[in-house]
C-alpha positions, 0 to 999 in steps of 0.5 A: 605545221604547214612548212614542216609539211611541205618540207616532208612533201618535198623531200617526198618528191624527191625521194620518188624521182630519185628511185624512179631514175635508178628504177629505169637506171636513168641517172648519172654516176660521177666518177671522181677521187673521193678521201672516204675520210673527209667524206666520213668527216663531213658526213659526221659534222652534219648529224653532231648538233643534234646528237649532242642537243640530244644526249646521244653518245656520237662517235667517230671511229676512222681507221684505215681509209682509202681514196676511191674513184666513185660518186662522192655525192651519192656515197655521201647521201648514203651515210647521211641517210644512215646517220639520220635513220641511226639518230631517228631510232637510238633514244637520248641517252643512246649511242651512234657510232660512225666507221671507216675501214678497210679489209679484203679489197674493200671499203666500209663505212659502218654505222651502228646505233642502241635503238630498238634494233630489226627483228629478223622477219624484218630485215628485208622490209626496211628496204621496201619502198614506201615501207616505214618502221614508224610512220615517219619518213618518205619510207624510200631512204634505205631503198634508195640507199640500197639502190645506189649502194648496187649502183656504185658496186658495192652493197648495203649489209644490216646486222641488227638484234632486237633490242640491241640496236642495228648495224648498216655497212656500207661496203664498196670496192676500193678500185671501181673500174672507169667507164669504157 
């Protein structure tokens, strides 16, 4: 109980340097070749135990993929953050899909889940800082997903119906212009 607290203070340290330096825009973006397919690839591997252990259906759906110049490290930290809140929301029994595709120019990686879905009114909230649908978490992993999602030229969409599950889409230009 004591280590599983602290490791939840940690991360909630973290989180708050994290969106403490995109708030004051004081961090550093990497610019690299990243294969949107491995990254997809490895991001699906990390959630796939306990998907299984927990009964979800977890799928993995890669189309057309792309090799982008971006920051592969916070593009992976996005998805991950995605997969864990799809996982944290969708009851045994539910359904997790990742995406990949391309379409218009861009990039976009999808993750959709059978939870409880968003109510309208409530779509905003999630990207609250600090803001929690159940208490649990740091409350700063979809404000922080958001952020960063901006930070790289890209956004962060949510389709979602209650009762029906929601739908994060991640989407990023397939040519992000190198520093001058």
């Amino acid at each position: 109980m004591v280590s599983e607290e602290a490791l939840r203070l940690e991360r909630l340290v973290g989180d708050v340097l994290d969106l403490a330096k995109l708030d004051a825009r004081r961090f550093a973006l990497l610019h690299e070749e990243v294969d949107m397919r491995a990254l997809c690839e490895r991001a699906y591997a990390t959630f796939a135990e306990e998907a299984r252990a927990r009964g979800i259906e977890y799928d993995l759906e890669l189309g057309e993929g792309a090799v982008l110049i971006t920051d592969g490290d916070r593009v992976l930290q996005i998805v991950t953050n995605l997969l864990a809140n799809a996982l944290h929301w969708t009851p045994a029994g539910g359904r997790v899909d990742l995406g990949l595709g391309t379409e218009n120019g861009e990039v976009k990686v999808t993750v959709g889940d059978t939870g409880p879905g968003i109510a309208p009114e409530a779509e905003e909230r999630v990207f609250r800082a600090f803001w929690s649908g159940d208490g649990g978490g740091t409350g700063l992993g979809l404000t922080i997903a958001r952020e960063l999602s901006l930070a790289l030229g890209g956004r962060l969409e949510l389709h979602s119906e209650p009762g029906r599950g929601s739908r994060f889409v991640l989407v990023l230009p397939v040519r992000v212009s190198q520093p001058v």
